[in-house]
N, CA, C and O atoms as a MOPAC input file, in Angstrom:
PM7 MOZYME 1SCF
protein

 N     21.86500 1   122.03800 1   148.44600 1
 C     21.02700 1   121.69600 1   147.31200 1
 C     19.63700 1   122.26800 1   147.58500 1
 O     19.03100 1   121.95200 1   148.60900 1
 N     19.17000 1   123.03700 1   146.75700 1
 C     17.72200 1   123.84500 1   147.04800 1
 C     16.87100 1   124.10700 1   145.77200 1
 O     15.80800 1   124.70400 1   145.59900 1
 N     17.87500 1   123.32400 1   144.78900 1
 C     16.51100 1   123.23000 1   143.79700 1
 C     16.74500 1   122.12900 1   143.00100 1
 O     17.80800 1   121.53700 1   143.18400 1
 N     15.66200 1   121.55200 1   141.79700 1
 C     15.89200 1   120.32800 1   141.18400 1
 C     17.38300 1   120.58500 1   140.25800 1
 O     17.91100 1   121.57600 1   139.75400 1
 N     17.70200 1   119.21900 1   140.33800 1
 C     18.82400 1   119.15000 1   139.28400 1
 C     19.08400 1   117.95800 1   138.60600 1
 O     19.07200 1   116.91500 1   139.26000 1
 N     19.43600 1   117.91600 1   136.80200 1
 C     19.21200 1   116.51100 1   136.15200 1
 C     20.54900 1   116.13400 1   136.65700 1
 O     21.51300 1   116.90000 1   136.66200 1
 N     20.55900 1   114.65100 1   137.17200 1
 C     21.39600 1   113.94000 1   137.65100 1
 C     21.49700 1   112.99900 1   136.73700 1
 O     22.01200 1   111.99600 1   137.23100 1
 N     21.19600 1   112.85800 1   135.45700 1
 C     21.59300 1   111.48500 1   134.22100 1
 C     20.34900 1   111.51600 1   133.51400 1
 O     19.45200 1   112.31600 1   133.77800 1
 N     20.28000 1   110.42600 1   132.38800 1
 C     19.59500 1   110.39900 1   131.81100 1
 C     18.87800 1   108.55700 1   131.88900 1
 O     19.80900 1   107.76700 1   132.04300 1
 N     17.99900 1   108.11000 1   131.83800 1
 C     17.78700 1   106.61500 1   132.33100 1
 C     18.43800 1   105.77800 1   130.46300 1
 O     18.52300 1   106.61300 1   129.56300 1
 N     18.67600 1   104.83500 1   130.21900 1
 C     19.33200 1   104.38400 1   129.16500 1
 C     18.03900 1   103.58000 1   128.97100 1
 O     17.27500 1   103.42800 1   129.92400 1
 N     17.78500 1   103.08100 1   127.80900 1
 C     16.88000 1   101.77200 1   127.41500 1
 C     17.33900 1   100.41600 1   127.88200 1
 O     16.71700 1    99.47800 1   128.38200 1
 N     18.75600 1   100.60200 1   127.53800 1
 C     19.16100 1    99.42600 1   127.75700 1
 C     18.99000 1    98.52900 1   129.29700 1
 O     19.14500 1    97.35100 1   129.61800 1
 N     18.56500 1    99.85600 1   130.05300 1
 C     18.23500 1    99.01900 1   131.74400 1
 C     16.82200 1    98.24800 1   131.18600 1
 O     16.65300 1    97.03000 1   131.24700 1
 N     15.85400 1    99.21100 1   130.63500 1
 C     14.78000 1    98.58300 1   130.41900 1
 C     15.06900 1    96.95600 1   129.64200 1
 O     14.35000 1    95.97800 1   129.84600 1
 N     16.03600 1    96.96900 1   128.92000 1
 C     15.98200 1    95.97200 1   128.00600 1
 C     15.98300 1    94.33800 1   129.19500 1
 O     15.34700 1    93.29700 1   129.35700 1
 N     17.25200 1    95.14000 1   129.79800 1
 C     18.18300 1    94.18600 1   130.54000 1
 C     17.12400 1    93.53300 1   131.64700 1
 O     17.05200 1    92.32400 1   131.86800 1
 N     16.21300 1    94.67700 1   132.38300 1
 C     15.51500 1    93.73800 1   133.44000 1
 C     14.16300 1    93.69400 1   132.99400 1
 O     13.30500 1    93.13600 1   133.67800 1
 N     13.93300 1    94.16800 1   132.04000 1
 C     12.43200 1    93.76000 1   130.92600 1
 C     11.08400 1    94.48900 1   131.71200 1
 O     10.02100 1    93.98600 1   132.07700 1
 N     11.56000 1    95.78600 1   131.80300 1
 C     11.09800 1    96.46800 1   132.38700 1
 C     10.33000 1    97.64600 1   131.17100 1
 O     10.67000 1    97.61300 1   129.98800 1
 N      9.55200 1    98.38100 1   131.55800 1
 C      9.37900 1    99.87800 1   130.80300 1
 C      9.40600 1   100.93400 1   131.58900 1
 O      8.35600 1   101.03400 1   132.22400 1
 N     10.21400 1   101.80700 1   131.81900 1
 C     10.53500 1   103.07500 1   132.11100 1
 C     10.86400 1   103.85200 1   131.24200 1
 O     11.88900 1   103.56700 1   130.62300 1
 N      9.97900 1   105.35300 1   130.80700 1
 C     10.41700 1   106.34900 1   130.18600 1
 C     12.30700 1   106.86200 1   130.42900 1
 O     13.03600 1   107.27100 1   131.33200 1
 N     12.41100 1   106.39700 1   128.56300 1
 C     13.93400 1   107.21000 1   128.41200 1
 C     13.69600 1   108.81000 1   128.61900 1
 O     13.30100 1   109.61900 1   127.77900 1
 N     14.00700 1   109.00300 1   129.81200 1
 C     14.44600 1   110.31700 1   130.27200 1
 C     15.14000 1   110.84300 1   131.07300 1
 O     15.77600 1   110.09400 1   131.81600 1
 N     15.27500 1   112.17500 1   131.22100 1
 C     16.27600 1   112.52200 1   132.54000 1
 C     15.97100 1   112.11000 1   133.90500 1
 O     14.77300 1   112.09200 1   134.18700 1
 N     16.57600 1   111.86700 1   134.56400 1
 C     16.70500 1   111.69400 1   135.89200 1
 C     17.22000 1   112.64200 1   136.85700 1
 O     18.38500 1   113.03600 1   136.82600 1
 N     16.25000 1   113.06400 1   137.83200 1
 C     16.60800 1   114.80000 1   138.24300 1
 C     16.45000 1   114.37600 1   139.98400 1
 O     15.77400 1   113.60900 1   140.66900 1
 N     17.46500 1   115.34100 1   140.16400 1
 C     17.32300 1   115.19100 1   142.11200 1
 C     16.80200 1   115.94300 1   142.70100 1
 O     17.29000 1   117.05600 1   142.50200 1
 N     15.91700 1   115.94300 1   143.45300 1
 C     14.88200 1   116.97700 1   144.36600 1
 C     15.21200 1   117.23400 1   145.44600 1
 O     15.59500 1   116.24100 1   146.06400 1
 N     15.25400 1   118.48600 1   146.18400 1
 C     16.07800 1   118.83300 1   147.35700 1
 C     15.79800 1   118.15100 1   148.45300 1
 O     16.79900 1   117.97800 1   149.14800 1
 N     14.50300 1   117.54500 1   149.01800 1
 C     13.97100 1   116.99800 1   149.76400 1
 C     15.09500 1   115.44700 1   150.22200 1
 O     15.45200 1   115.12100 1   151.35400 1
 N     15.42100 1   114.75000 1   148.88800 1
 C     16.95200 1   113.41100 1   148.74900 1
 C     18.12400 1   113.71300 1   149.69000 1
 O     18.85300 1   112.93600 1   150.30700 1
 N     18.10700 1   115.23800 1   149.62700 1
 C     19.75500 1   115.34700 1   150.49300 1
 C     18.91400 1   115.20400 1   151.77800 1
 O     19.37700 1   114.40400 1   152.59200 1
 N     17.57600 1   115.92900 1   152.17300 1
 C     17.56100 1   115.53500 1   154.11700 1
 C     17.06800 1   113.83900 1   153.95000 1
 O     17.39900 1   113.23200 1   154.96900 1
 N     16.56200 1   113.18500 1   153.21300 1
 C     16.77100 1   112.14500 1   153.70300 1
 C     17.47000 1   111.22000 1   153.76700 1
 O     17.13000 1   110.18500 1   154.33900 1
 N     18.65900 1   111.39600 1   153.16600 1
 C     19.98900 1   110.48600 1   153.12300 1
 C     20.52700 1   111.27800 1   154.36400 1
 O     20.82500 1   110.41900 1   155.19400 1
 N     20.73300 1   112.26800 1   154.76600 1
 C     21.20700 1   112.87800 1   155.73700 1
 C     20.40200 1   112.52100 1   157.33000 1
 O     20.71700 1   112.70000 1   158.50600 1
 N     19.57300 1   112.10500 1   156.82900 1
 C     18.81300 1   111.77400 1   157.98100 1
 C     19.08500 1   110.34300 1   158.09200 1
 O     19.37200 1   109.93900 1   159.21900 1
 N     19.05000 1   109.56100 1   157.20000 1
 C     19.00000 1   108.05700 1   157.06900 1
 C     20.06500 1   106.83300 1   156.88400 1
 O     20.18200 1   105.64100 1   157.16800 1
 N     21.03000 1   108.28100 1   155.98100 1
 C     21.87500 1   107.43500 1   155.51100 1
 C     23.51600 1   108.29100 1   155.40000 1
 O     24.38300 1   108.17400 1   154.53400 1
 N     23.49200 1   109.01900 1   156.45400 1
 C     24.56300 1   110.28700 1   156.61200 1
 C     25.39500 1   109.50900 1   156.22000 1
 O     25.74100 1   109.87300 1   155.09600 1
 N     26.18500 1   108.17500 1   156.68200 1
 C     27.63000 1   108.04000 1   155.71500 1
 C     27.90000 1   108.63600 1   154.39300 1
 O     28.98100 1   109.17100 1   154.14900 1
 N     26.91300 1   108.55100 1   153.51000 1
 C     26.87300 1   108.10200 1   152.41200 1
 C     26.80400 1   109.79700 1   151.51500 1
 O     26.92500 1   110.00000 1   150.30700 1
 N     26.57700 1   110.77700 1   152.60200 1
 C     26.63200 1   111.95800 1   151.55500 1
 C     27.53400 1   112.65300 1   150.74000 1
 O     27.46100 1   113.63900 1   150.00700 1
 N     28.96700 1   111.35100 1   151.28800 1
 C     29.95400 1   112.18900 1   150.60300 1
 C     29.82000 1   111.47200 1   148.78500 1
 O     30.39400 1   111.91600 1   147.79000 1
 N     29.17900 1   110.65900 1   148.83900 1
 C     28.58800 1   110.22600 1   147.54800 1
 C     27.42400 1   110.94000 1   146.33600 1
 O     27.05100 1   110.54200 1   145.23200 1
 N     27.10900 1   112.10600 1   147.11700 1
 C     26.10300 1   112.46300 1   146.67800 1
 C     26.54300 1   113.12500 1   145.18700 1
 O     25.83300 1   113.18000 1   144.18400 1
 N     27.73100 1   113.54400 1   145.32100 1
 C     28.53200 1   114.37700 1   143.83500 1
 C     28.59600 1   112.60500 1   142.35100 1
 O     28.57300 1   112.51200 1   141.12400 1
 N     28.66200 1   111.80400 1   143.30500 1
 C     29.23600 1   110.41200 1   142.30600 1
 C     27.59200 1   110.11500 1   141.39900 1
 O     27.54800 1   109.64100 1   140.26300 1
 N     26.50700 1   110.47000 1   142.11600 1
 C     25.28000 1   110.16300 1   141.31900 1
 C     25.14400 1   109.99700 1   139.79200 1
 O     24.53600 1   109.12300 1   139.17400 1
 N     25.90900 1   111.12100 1   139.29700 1
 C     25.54500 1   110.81000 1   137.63700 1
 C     26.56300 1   109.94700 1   137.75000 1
 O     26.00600 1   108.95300 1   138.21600 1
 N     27.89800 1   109.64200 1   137.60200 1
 C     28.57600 1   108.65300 1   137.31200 1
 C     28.12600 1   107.15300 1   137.91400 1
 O     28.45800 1   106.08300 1   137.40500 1
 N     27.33300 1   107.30700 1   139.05600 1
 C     26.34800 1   105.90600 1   139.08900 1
 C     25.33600 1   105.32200 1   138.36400 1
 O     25.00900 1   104.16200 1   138.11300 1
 N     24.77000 1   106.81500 1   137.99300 1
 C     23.71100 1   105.84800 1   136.42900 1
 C     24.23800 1   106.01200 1   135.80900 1
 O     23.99200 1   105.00900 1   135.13900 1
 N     25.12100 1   106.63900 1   135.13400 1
 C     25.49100 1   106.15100 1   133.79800 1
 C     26.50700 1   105.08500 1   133.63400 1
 O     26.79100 1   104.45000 1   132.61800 1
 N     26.92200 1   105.02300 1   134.64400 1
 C     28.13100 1   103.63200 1   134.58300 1
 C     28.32600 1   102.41600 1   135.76700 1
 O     29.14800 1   101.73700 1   136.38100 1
 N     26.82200 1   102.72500 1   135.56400 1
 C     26.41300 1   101.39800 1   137.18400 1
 C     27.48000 1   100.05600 1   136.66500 1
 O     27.57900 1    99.70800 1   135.48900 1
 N     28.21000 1    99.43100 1   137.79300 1
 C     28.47300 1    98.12600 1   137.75200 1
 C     27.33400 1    96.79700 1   137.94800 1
 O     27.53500 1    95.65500 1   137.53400 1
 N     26.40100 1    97.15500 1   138.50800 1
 C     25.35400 1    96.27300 1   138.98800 1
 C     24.03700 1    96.96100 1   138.74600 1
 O     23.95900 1    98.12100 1   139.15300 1
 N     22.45000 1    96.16200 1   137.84400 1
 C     21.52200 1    97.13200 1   138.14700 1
 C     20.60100 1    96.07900 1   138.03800 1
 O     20.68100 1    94.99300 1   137.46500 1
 N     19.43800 1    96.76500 1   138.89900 1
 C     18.05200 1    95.53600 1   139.43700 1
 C     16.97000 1    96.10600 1   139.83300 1
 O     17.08900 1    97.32200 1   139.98400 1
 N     16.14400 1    95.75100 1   140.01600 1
 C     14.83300 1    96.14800 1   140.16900 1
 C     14.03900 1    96.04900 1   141.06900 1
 O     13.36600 1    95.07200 1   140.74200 1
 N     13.57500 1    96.50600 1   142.22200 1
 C     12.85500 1    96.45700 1   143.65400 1
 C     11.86700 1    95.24900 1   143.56300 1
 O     10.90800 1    95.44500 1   142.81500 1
 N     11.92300 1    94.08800 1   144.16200 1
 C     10.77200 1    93.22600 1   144.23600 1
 C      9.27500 1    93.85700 1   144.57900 1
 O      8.29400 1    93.61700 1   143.87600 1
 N      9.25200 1    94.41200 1   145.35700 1
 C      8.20400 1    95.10000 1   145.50600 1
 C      7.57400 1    96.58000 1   145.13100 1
 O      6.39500 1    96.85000 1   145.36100 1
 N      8.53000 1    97.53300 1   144.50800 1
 C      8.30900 1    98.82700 1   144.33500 1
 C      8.49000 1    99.08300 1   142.89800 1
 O      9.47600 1    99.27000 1   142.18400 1
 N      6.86800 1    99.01700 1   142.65100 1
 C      6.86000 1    99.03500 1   141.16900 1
 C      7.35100 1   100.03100 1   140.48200 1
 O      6.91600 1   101.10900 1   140.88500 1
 N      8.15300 1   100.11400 1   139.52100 1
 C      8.91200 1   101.49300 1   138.33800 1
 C     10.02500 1   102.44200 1   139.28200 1
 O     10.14800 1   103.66500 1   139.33700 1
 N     10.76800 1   101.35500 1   139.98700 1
 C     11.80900 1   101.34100 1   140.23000 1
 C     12.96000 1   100.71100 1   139.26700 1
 O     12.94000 1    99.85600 1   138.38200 1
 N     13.81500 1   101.40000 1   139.75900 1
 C     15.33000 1   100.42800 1   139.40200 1
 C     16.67400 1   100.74600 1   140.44200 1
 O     16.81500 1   101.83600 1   140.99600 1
 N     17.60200 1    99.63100 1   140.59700 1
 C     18.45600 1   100.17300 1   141.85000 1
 C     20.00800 1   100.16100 1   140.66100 1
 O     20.01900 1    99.68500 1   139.52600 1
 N     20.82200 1   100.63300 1   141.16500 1
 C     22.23900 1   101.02200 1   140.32100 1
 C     22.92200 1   101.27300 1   141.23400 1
 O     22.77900 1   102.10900 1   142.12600 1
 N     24.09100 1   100.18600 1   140.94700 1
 C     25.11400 1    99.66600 1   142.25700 1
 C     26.43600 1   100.13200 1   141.77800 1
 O     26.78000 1    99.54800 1   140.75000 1
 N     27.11600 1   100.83800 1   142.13100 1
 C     28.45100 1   101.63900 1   141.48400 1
 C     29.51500 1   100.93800 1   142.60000 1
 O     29.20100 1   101.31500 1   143.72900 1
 N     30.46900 1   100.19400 1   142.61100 1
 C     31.48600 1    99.96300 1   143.68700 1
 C     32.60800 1   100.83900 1   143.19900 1
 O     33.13300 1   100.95400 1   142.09200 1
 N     32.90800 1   101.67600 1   144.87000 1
 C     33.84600 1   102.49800 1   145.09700 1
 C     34.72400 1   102.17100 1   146.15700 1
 O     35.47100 1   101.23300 1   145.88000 1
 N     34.85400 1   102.62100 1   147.20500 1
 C     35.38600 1   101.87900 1   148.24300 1
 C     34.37100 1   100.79600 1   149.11300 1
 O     34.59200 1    99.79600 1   149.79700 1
 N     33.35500 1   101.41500 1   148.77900 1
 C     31.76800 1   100.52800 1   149.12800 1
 C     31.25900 1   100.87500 1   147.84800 1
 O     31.53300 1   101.66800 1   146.94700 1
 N     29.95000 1    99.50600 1   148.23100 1
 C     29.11200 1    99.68000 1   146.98900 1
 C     27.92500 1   100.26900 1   147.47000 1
 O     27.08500 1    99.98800 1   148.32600 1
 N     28.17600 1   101.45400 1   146.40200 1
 C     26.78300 1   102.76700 1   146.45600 1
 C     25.44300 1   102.73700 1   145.77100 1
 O     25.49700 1   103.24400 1   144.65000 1
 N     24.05300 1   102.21100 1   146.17900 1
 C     23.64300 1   101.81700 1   145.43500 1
 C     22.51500 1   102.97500 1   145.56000 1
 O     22.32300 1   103.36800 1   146.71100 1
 N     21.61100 1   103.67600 1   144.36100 1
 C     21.07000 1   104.52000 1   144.05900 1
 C     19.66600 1   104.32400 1   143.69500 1
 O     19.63900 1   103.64300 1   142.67000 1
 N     18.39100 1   104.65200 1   144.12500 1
 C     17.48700 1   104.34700 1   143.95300 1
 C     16.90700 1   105.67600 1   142.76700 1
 O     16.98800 1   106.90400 1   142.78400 1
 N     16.29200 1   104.62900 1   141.76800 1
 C     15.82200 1   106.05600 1   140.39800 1
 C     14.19100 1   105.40600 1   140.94600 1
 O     14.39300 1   104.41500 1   141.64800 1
 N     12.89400 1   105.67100 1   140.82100 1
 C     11.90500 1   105.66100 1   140.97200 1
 C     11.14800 1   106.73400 1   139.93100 1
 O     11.58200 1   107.86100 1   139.69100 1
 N      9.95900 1   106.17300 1   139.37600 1
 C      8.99100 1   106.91900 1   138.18200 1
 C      7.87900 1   106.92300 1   139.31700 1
 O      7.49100 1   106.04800 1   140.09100 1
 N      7.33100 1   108.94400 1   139.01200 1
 C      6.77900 1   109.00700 1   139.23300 1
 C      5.56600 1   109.51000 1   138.82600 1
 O      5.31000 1   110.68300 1   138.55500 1
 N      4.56200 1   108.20600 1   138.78900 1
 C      3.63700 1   107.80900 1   138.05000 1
 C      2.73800 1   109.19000 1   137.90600 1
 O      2.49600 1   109.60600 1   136.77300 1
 N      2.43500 1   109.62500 1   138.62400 1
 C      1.56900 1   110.71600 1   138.34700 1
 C      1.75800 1   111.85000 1   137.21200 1
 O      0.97700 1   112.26700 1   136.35700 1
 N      3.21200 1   112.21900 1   137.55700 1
 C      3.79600 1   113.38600 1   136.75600 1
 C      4.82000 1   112.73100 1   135.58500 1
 O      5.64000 1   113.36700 1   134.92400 1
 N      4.55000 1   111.31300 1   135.51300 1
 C      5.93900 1   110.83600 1   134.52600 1
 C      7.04000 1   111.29200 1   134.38600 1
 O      7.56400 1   111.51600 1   133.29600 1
 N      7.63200 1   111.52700 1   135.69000 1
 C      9.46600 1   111.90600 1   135.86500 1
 C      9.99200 1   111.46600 1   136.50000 1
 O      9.66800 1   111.51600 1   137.68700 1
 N     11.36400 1   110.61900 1   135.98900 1
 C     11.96100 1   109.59700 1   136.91700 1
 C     12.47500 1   110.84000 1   138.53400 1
 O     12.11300 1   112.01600 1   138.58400 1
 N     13.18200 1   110.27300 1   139.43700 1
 C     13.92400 1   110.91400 1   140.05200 1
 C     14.55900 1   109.90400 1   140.96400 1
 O     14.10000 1   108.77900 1   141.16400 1
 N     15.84000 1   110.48000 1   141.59400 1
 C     16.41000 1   109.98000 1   143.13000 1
 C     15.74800 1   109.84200 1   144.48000 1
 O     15.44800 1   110.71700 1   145.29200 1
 N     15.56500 1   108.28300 1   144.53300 1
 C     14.88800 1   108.95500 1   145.82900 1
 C     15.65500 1   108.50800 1   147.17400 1
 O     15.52400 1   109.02700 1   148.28200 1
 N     16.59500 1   107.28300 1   146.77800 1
 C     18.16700 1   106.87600 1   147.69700 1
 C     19.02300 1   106.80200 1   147.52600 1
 O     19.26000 1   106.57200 1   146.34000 1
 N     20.02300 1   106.89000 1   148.28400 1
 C     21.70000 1   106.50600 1   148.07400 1
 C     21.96100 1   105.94200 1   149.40000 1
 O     21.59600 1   106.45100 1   150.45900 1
 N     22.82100 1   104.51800 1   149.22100 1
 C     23.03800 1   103.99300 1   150.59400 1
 C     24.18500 1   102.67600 1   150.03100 1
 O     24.30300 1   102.55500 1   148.81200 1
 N     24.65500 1   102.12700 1   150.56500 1
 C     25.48200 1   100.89800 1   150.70400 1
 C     24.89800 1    99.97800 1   151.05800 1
 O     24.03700 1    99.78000 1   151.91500 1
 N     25.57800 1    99.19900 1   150.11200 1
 C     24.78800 1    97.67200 1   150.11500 1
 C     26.15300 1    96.55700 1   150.17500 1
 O     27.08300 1    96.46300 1   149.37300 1
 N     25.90900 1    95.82500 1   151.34500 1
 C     26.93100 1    95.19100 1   151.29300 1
 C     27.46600 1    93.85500 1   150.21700 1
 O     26.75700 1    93.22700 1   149.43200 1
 N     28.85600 1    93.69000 1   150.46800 1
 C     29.30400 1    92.77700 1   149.39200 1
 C     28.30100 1    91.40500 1   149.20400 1
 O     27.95700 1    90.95100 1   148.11200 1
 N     27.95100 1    90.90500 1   150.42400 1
 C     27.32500 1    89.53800 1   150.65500 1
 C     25.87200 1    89.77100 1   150.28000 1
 O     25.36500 1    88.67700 1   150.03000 1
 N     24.79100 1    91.00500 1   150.10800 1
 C     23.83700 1    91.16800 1   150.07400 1
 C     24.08700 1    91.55900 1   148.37800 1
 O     23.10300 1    91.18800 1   147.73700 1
 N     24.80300 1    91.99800 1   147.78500 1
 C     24.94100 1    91.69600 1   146.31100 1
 C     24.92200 1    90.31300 1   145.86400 1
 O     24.10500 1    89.83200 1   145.07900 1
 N     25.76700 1    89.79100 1   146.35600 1
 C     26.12200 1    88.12400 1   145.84300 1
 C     24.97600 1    87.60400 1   145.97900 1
 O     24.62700 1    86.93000 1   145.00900 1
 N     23.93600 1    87.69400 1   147.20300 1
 C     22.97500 1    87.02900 1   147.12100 1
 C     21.69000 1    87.33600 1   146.25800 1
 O     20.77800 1    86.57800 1   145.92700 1
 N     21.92900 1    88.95000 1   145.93800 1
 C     20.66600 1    89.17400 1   144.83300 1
 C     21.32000 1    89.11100 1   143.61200 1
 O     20.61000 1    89.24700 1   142.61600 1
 N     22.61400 1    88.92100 1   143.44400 1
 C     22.90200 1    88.12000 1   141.64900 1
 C     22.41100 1    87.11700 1   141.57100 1
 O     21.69200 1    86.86300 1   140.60400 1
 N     22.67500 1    86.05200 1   142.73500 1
 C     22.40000 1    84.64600 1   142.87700 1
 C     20.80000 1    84.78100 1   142.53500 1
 O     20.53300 1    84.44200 1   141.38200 1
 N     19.82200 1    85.16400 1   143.23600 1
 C     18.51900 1    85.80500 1   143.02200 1
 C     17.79200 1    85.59900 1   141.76000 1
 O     16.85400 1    84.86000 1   141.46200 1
 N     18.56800 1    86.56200 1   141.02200 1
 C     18.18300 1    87.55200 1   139.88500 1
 C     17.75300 1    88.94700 1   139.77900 1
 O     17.48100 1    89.65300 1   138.80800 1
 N     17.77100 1    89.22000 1   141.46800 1
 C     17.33200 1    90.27400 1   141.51700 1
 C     18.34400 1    91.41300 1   141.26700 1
 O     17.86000 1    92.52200 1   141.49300 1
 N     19.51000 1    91.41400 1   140.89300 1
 C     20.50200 1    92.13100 1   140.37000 1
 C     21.20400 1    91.10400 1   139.15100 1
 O     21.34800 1    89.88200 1   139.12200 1
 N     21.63100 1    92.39000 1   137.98900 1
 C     22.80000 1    91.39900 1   136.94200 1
 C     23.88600 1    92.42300 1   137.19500 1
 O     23.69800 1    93.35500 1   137.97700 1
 N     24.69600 1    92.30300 1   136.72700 1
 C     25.89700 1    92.86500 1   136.09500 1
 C     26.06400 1    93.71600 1   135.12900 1
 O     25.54400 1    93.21200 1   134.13400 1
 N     26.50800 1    94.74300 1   134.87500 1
 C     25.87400 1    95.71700 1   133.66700 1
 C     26.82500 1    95.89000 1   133.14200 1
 O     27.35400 1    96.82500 1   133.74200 1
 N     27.71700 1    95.44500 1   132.00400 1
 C     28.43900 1    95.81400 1   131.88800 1
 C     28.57300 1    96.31800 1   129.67200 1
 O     29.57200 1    96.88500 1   129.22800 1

């Protein structure tokens, strides 16, 4: 991967759901995402092709307690892959900035939360 590429488009309906505002727009991956999942989160690169089918058909989606104009999108496959979209404020363009697994028990506890719903 060596140059940007749109990886989805963000829906309103996330905004609706966690009462958020993020620009409806594309969501694009920057080459810089593959060394740091590769660096950080090497299991997980064989996931890197599933990205658009994670935003657009997240099973689970929520919002960083602390990292403002975020949103996270939880796709379960054989694990659950969860994808970080982040706005960036300066240039107003969403992008990827993680992919990693989140375990079953650390879901249950941020439904329980609120810090994740169900998207369905």
């Amino acid at each position: 991967m060596d140059k940007i590429i749109k990886v989805g488009v963000y829906q309103e309906k996330f905004n609706t759901l966690l009462q958020i505002s993020l620009p409806v727009s594309d969501i694009c991956i920057y080459p810089g995402v593959e060394k740091h999942i590769s660096k950080r989160h090497s299991d997980y690169l064989q996931y890197i092709d599933k990205i658009s089918d994670i935003i657009s058909n997240p099973d689970y989606i929520g919002k960083h307690p602390s990292i403002e104009n975020s949103v996270e999108l939880i796709k379960v496959f054989d694990e659950n892959i969860l994808v970080s979209v982040n706005l960036d404020e300066k240039n107003g363009y969403l992008y990827v900035s993680s992919l990693y697994d989140v375990k079953q028990g650390k879901i249950e506890r941020r439904l329980n939360s609120g810090r994740l719903i169900k998207f369905e």
